[in-house]
C-alpha positions, -999 to 999 in steps of 0.1 A, spaced: 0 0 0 15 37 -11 18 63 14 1 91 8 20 126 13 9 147 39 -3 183 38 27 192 55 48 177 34 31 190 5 31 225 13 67 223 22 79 213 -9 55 244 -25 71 267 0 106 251 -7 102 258 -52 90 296 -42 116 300 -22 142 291 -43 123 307 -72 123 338 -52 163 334 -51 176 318 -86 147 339 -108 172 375 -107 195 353 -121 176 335 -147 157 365 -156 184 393 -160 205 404 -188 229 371 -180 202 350 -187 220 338 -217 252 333 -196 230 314 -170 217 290 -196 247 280 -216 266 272 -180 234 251 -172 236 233 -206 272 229 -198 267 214 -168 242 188 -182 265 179 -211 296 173 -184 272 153 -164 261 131 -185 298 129 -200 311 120 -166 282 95 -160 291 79 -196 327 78 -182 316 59 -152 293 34 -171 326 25 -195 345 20 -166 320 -9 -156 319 -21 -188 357 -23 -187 361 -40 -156 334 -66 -165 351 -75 -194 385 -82 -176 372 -104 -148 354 -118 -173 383 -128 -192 405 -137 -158 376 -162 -153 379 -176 -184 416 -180 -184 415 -163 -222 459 -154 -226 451 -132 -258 420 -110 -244 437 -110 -215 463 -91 -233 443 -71 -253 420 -60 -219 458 -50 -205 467 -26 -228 425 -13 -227 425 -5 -190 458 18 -188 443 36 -220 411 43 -204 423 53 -175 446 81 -189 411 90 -211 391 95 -178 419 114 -159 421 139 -193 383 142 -189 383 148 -156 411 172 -152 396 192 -183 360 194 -166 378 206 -135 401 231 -147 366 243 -169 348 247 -138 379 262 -117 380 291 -150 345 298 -151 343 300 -117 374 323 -114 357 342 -142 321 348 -124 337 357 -91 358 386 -109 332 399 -121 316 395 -88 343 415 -68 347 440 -99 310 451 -96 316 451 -53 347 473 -59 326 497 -80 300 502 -58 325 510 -30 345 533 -49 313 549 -58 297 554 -21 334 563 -14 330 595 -36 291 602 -21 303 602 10 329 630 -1 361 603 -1 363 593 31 
């Protein structure tokens, strides 16, 4: 028999989607909207890259035990040189999506600190430079 959610539960997740609507909409609605959507595309795409990465990986490893099982000399060989070739694959991959994410979020944050220091400098002069 299925649970059924509670009111509670119910208006907490409504409360929880305004709330964060309230928060993320500046961002998705302002003149970086375009920004904001490309970076979320982005973030799909390396995602599901990364997942893809992961599912090889399983693949991989299935095959070799497979072939350790069945005491198979030439696929054994040929899983040997597959594994350290993979491996150097995924560590490119993952040091590329990393250093990706390290620039663009070096990028936003300067942005981020140039605006703050305008806005200073600017109540600096209102306030006659003090």
């Amino acid at each position: 028999m299925r649970a059924i959610p509670s009111t509670v539960n119910v208006l907490g997740y409504i409360l929880s989607a305004k709330r964060f609507w309230r928060v993320a909409a500046p961002y998705w609605l302002s003149d970086d909207k375009a920004a904001a959507r490309w970076r979320l595309a982005n973030i799909f795409a390396l995602t599901l890259g990364t997942s893809a990465i992961s599912i090889g990986f399983n693949f991989l490893g299935r095959d070799f035990f497979n072939t350790l099982a069945d005491k198979d000399q030439e696929r054994f060989t040929k899983q040997l040189v597959y594994y350290p070739v993979a491996f150097a694959g995924g560590i490119l991959f993952h040091n590329a999506v990393t250093l990706y994410l390290l620039i663009d979020f070096l990028k936003s944050n300067t942005k981020v600190v140039n605006a703050a220091t305008k806005s200073l400098e600017k109540r600096k002069q209102e306030c006659g430079g003090k």
